[in-house]
Every structure is written in structure tokens, then in C-alpha cells.
N, C-alpha and C positions, 0 to 999 in steps of 0.2 A: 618114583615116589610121589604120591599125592599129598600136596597143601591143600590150605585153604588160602582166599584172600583176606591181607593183611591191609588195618586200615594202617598207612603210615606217618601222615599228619594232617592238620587241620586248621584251619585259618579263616576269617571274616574280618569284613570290610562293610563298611556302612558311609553313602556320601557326608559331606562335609555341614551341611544345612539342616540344623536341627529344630524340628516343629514340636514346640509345647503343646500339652493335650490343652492347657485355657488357651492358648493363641488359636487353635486349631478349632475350638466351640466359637469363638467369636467372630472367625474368620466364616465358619457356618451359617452363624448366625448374621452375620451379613451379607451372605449372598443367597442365602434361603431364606429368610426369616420372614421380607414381606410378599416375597414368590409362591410360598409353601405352608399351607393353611397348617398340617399337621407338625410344623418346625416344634412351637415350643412344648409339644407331646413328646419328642423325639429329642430334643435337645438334651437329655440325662444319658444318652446313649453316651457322650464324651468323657462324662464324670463315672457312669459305672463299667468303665472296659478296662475298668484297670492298666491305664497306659499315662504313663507319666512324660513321656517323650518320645518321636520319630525320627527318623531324619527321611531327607528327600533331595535329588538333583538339582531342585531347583528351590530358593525361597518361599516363601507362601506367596507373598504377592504374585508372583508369574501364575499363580492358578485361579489368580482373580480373574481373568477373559478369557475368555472364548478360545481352545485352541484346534487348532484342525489334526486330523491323522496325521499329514503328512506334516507338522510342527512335533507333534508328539513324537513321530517316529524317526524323526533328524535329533532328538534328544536322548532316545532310547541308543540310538545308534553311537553317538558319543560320549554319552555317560556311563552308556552298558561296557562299552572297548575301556573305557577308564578303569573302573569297578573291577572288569574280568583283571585286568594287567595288575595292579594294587591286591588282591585279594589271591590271585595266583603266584604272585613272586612271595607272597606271606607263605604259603603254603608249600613252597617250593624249599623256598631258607628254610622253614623247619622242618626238612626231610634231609636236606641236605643236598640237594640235586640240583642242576642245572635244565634250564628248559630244554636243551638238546636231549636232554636223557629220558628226556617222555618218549612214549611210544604210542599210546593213545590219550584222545582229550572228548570227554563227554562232560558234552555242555547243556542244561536245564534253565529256559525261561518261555514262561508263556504268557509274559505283561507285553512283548510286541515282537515287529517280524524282521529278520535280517536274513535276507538273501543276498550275499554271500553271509555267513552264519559271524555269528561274534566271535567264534573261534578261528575264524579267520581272516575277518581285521583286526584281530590283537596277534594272530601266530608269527607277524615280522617283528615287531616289538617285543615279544617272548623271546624269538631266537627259537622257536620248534623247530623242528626238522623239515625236511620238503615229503618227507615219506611218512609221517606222523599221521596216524588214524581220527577223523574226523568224526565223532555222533552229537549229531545235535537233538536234545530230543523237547519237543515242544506239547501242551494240553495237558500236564500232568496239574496245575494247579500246584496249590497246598500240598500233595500228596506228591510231588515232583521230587523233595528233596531225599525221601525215605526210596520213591521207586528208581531215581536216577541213581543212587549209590545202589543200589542191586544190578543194575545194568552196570556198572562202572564193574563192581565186584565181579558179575560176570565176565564181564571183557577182560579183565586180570587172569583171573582162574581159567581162559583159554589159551593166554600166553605166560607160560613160565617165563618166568623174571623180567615180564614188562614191567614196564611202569607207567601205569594211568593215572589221567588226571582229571577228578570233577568239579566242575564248575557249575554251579546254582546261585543263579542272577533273577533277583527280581525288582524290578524298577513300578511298581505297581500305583506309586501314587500319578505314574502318566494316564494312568486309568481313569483318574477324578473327572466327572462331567459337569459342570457347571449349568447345562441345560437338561438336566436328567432331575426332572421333581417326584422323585419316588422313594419310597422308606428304603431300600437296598441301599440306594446310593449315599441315604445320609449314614446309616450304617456303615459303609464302605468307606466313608468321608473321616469318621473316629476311630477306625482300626487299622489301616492299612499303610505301610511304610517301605522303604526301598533298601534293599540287600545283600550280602554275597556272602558266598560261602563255599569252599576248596578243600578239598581232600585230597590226599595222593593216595593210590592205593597198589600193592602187586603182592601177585602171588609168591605164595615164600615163607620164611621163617622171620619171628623179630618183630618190629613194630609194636603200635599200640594194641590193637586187639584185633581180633580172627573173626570175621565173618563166619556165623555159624551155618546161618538158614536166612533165606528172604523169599515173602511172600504176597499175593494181593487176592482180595475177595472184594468183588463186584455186586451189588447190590440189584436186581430185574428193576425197571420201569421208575430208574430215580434220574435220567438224564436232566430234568426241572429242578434238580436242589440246587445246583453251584456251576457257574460257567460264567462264558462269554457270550452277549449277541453283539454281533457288528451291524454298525451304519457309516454313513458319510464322515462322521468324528473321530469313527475308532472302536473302542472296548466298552460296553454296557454290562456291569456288573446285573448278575442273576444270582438272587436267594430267593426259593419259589417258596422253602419252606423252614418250618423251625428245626436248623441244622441241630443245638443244643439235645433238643428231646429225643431226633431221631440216632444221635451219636448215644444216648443213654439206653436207648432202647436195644440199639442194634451192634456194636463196636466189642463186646466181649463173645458174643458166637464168632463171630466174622475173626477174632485172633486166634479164640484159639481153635480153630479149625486152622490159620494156618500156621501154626506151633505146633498143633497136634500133628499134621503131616511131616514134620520134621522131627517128632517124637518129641518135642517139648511140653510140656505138661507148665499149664498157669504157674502152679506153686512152684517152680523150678523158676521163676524170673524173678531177678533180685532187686530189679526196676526198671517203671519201665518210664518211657524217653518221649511222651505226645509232645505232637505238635498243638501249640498254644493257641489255637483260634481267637478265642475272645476268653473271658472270666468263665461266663454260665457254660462254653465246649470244656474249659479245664476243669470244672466241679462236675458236669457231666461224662467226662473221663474216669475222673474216680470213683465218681459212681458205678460206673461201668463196670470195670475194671477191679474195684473192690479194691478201691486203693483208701487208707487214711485220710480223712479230707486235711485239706494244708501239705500231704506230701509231693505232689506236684509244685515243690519250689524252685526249683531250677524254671520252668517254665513262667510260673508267675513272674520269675525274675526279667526274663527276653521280654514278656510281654510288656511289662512297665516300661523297660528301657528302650525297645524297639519297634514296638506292634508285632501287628501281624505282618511279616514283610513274605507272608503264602510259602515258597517253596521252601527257601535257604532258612526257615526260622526253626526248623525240628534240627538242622546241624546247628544252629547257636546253642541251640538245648546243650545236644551232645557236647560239645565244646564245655560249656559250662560245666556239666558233669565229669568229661574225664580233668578238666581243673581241680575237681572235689572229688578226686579219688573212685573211677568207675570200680563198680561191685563186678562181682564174678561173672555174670551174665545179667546185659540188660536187653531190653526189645524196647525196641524207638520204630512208634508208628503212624502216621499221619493218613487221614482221608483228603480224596478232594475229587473234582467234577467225575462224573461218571456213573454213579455213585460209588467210591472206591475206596476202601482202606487200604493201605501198603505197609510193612514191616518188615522189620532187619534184624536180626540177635546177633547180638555179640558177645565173646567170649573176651573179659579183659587176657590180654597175654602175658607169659609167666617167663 
């Protein structure tokens, strides 16, 4: 008999160190202000992102110097194995399972690089198994949290009665360059916050809701809008262009062509689930999308309280939403480097 995969539960974790959006402008504003001729052009960036608060690994003063990769990546390393353990045993208690009973663990972050993988310096402190299936998947960006749960769902739906587990870790304020005088980076400096967020998922009867269809549509010759370039320091934030205009422009052919291939039709989706980029990506969403403006509140909500913390902030959505009673079918979808939209329909279950 053929299932579907079933999402089973859901959980988020957010570090301990919480950055106010005024602590966060001033903080700005003094380390840019008399470096950066275009500071107080850009300085409204923090007052209109609609973000009321972040948290981050570490204090704000520690981002006051100069840090090197290899400081950045001894933090990502210990704060990411915190995060994954905290944010996985949440998701685990509400399934009811024990880490042995996982059978697979797909893990999503591309704010830094751990070889061996984060899922395997936290898998002795879990208590996984020795035979527990390992995917790490890294470059999804933003669009990570929507594509790594279709890989997770997949890897469900090949093994009857596994049970998987996703992890979407983004530590992204180790990102912040302090030597980087360029509009991206102060934009990057007002939105961007650190994350987790865990699913358990298997194939099966039960649970929260049924994986209906998941899909992704590639945009030719956008690799310049969103990414990473590396140097000697690390992660250099890349906005080549106006993500907002080209999400209004382009983001409703791009879905429903992949709803239409799974025979979902627009008007068949009861809501839908964006990842919250900034204010002007979520007004251009609805736009898009041909959504009510103002109905995108679940989103506005993460984004005031968390930022943009890139992959893990489309599953805070969700989260949010199946708290406030998930509709009969929604599609929760996010873009990110590549040029990429990715998406998931869900079916609540009965």
C-alpha cells in the first residue's frame, strides 16, 4: 500500500542573545558611519525591515572586531552542535521518540562548513544509532528550508516506517563583515539573524499533515542575485539585484507551474506559507501571488520577532501556522541562490 510522508512534529530553537533592531542601527552606525559615505542614506534600512528583534551566538559587541574564518568557524562549530541538540530533542519530545529510533538525519545549513558534518558531532550526544543515515545538504540559502524538507520527505517515502529527521541550522549573523563597505552588507547587517528548526517526518498513516507534492523552478542566468563569494575572512554577502521586484515579477509562473505539475490549480490553496525575506519580499509575495495584502501575517510575525534567519525561517512560518489551526491545504515556498523557488503542499491530516 502506498503513503505519503507524514510531517510528524516540529520545533525551533533560537540562541540565547537577543539584538534589538535600535541596538542593532547604532551598533551600525558605529562601525559604519564614519567609514561609509552612504551610511546615513541606508541607515532607514533598520527602521523599515520590520524586525523588532534577533537573536545571535554571540553578543553584539563580539562583532565589533575584526573576526577571522577560522574564529568564525570554531563558533559556528559550537554554537551550530548546541542549536542542532536543543532544537532536535524539542522535536523529538514532540513526536514522542527517542534519538535511537531515527533512521535517517538531513541536515540543512550554508552560513559555514563542518567536515565532519554537524550531524555528526551532535550524533554522540543524541544517542543516534551507529547505522543512522547521514545527508547533509549545504547552498540551498533561504530556499534550503522548503527544499531540504522535500529531500527529508523523500528519503521517508523510500523507507516505510523510517523515521527522519530535519535539521535547518542557520547561524548567519557569523556572516557580518565589519570590513565589507558595501550596500549588501549593510542590508545584510538589518535583517539577518541565527536559527533552528526540526521536523521529524515518516512515511505512514497519522501525524500532522501529509506531504502532498514538492517542487523547484530555476530561473536561466540569475546566478548574481543571492549567494556567497569567499575570501581570507569567510562569507561575503551577494545582492546583485532588486530581489523584491524580481520576486513580484517572476514567483507566481514559477509556482504554479510547479502545482500545476502535480495537478494543483492556484485556487485550490488555502494558504500559502512564504518565507519572510524582508517587508517589500512579503508585500511582493502578495502581490504575486494574488494574496490580500496584510494576509501574510504569520510571516510578518517571525520576521519582527526573528529576522531573516535564511533557511529555518519558512519552518517558523509553518510552525506558526499549524499553532493557528493549518487550512486544508497550504504550499509553503521560499526562493534562494540559484536563482530558485522551492515548494511543498500540504495536506492538513484528518
Amino acid at each position: 500500500m502506498s503513503h505519503a510522508a507524514r510531517l510528524i512534529s516540529i520545533a525551533t530553537a533560537v540562541p540565547k542573545h537577543v539584538v534589538r533592531q535600535d541596538d542593532a542601527a547604532r551598533a551600525a552606525r558605529k562601525m559604519f558611519g564614519t567609514r561609509y559615505d552612504a551610511f546615513d542614506r541606508m541607515v532607514g534600512v533598520f527602521h523599515n525591515a520590520g524586525i523588532d528583534k534577533r537573536h545571535a551566538v554571540r553578543p553584539i559587541e563580539w562583532y565589533f572586531e575584526p573576526r577571522s574564518w577560522k574564529e568564525r568557524t570554531a563558533v559556528y562549530l559550537e554554537e551550530g552542535r548546541a542549536l542542532f541538540i536543543e532544537a532536535a530533542k524539542k522535536a523529538l519530545g514532540n513526536a514522542y521518540l527517542k534519538a535511537s529510533e531515527i533512521d535517517a538525519v538531513v541536515t540543512v545549513s550554508s552560513t559555514g562548513i563542518a567536515t565532519p558534518s554537524l550531524q555528526a558531532r551532535a550524533s554522540e550526544a543524541m544517542g543516534f544509532r551507529a547505522d543512522v543515515q547521514r545527508v547533509p545538504v549545504f547552498g540551498g540559502g533561504c530556499a534550503g528550508g522548503a527544499s531540504g524538507f522535500a529531500v527529508a520527505a523523500r528519503v521517508a517515502k523510500s523507507q516505510p516506517d523510517a523515521n527522519v529527521l530535519l535539521v535547518v541550522l542557520e547561524l548567519w549573523m557569523l556572516a557580518f563583515r565589519l570590513d565589507q563597505l558595501t550596500k549588501a552588507n549593510i542590508v545584510a547587517t538589518a535583517l539577518f539573524g541565527d536559527g533552528a528548526a526540526v521536523c521529524v517526518l515518516r512515511d505512514g498513516d497519522g501525524g500532522i499533515a501529509e506531504v502532498e507534492a514538492s517542487g523547484e523552478h530555476t530561473w536561466p542566468d540569475t546566478l548574481d542575485i543571492m549567494g556567497w563569494d569567499l575570501d581570507t575572512q569567510g562569507f561575503e554577502v551577494i545582492f546583485a539585484q532588486a530581489i523584491p521586484s524580481f520576486a513580484q515579477a517572476s514567483v507566481r509562473p514559477a509556482v504554479s507551474g510547479i502545482l500545476g505539475r502535480a495537478g494543483i490549480g492556484m485556487n485550490e490553496v488555502d494558504r500559502f506559507i512564504c518565507h519572510p525575506g524582508g517587508t517589500k519580499v512579503v508585500a511582493a509575495l502578495e502581490h504575486a501571488l494574488e494574496i490580500p495584502p496584510g494576509m501574510l501575517d504569520h510571516e510578518r510575525a517571525v520576521l519582527r520577532d526573528y529576522g531573516n534567519m535564511s533557511a529555518p525561517t519558512v519552518l517558523f512560518v509553518l510552525d506558526l501556522a499549524l499553532r493557528s489551526d493549518l487550512p486544508p491545504r497550504s504550499v509553503w515556498m521560499a526562493t534562494g541562490p540559484g536563482f530558485r523557488a522551492s515548494c511543498v503542499s500540504l495536506k492538513r491530516a484528518v
